[in-house]
VEXZATOR-319566 format. One record per residue: x, y, z of N, C-alpha, C, O, CB in turn. Coordinates in steps of 0.1 Angstrom, whole numbers, plus 5000, padded with zeros to 4 digits. Atoms other than C-alpha are relative to their C-alpha. Glycine has a CB too. Layout:
N
XYZXYZXYZXYZXYZ ...
This chain:
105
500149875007571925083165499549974986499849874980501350085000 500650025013570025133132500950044990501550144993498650074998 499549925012571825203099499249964989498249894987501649974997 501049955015570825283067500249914991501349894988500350144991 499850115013570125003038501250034987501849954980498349994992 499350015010572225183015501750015007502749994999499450124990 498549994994575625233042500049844999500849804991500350095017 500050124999575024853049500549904988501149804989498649995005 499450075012575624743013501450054997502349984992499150024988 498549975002578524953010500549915009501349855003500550155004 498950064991580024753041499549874992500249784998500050015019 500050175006579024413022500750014990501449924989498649934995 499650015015580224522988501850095002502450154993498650094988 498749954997583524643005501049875003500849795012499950095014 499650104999586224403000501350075011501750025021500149924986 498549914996589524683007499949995015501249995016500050184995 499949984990589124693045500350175000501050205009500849915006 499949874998589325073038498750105012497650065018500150054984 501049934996587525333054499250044990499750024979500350105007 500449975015584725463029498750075009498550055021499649834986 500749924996581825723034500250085014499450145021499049935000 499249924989584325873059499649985013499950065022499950155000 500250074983583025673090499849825000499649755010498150065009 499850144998583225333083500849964997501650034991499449934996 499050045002585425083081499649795006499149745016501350125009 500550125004585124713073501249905010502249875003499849994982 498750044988587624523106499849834995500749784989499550055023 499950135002586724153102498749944986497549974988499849945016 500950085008584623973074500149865000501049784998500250024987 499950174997583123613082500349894990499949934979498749965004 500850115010583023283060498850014996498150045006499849885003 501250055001580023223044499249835008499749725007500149994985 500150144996578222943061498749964997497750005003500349975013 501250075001575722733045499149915006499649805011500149964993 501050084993572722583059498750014989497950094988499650085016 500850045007570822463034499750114988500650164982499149965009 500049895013569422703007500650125008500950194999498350044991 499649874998570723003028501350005005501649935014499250075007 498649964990574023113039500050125004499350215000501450004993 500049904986575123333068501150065000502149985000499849935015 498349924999578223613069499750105011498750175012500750104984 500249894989579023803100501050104992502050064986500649955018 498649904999581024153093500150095013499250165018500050104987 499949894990582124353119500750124993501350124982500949965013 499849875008582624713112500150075012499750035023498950044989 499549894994583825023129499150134999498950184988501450034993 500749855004581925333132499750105013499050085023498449984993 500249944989582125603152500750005012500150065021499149995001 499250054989584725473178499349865005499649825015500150125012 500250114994582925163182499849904990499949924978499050005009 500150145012582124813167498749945003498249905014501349865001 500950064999579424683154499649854990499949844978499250115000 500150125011578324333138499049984991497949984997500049895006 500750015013576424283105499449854998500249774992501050034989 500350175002574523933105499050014986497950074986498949915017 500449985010573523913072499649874988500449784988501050084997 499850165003572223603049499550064986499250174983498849855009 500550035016571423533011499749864997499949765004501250044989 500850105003569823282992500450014984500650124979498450015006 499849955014570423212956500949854997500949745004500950184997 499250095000573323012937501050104992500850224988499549844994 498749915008576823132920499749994985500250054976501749925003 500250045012575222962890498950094997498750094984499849874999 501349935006572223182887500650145005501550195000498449955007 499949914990572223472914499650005015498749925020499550084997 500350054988572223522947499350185007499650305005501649925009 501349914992569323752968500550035013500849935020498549915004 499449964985570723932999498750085004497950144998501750115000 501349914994568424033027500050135003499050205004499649955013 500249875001569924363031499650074987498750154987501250065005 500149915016569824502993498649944997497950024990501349954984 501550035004566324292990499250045009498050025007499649864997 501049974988564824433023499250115000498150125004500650025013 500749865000564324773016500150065016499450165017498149984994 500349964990564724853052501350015007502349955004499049955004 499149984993566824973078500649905007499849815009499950075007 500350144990568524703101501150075013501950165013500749794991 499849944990569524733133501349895006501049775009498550025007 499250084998573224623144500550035010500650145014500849984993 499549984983574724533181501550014999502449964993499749865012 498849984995577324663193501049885004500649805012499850085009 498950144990580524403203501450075000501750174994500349824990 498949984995583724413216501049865000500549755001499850065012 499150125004586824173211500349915013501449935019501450064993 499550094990587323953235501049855004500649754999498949985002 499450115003589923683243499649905007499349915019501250015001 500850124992588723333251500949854998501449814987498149984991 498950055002590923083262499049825002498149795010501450085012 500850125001589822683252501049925004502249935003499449974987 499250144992590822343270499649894985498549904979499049925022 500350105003591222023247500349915003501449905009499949994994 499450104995591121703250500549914989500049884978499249945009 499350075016593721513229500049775008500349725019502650114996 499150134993594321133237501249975008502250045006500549944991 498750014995596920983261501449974993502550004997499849925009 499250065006598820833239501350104992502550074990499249924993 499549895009599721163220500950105007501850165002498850074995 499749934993600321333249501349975007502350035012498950025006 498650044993602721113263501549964986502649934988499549825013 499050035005604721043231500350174993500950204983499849854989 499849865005604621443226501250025012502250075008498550115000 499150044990606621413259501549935001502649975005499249925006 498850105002609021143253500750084985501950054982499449794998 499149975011610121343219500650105000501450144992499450004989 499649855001610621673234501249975005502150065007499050135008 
């Protein structure tokens, strides 16, 4: 779904997790994650009974400024829909750990 460059900064420059322009609402905010000159933040957001995610990057430094692609795009962007899902992971630890996790219980 498309939203509008200027609702899109509101959900970036929203720290409160409130609701704000009476249909949004700001549910998870990512880390930043750098990759080289640019870094990457997912937000998910609420609108309308559903959720949608915000993949969003900038470029810049804390020492100067930093350049976001929504507020520098000028344009609409277009965000997918998601849903929460639980995802269940196997690891693998050493034997050694496993069996003196054993012998202490």
């Amino acid at each position: 779904m498309k939203f509008k460059q200027t609702d899109l900064i509101a959900i970036i420059d929203d720290t409160s997790g409130t609701t704000f322009n009476g249909m949004f609402k700001v549910i998870k905010r990512g880390p930043w994650i750098c990759d080289g000159k640019y870094e990457f933040q997912d937000i998910i957001f609420a609108f309308k009974d559903k959720t949608y995610i915000l993949e969003h990057s900038r470029t810049g430094s804390p020492y100067t400024e930093f350049l976001y692609d929504v507020i520098e795009g000028y344009h609409d962007f277009e965000c997918v829909e998601v849903k929460k899902v639980e995802i269940i992971t196997h690891k693998w630890i050493p034997v050694d750990i496993d069996s003196n996790i054993q012998e202490n219980s």
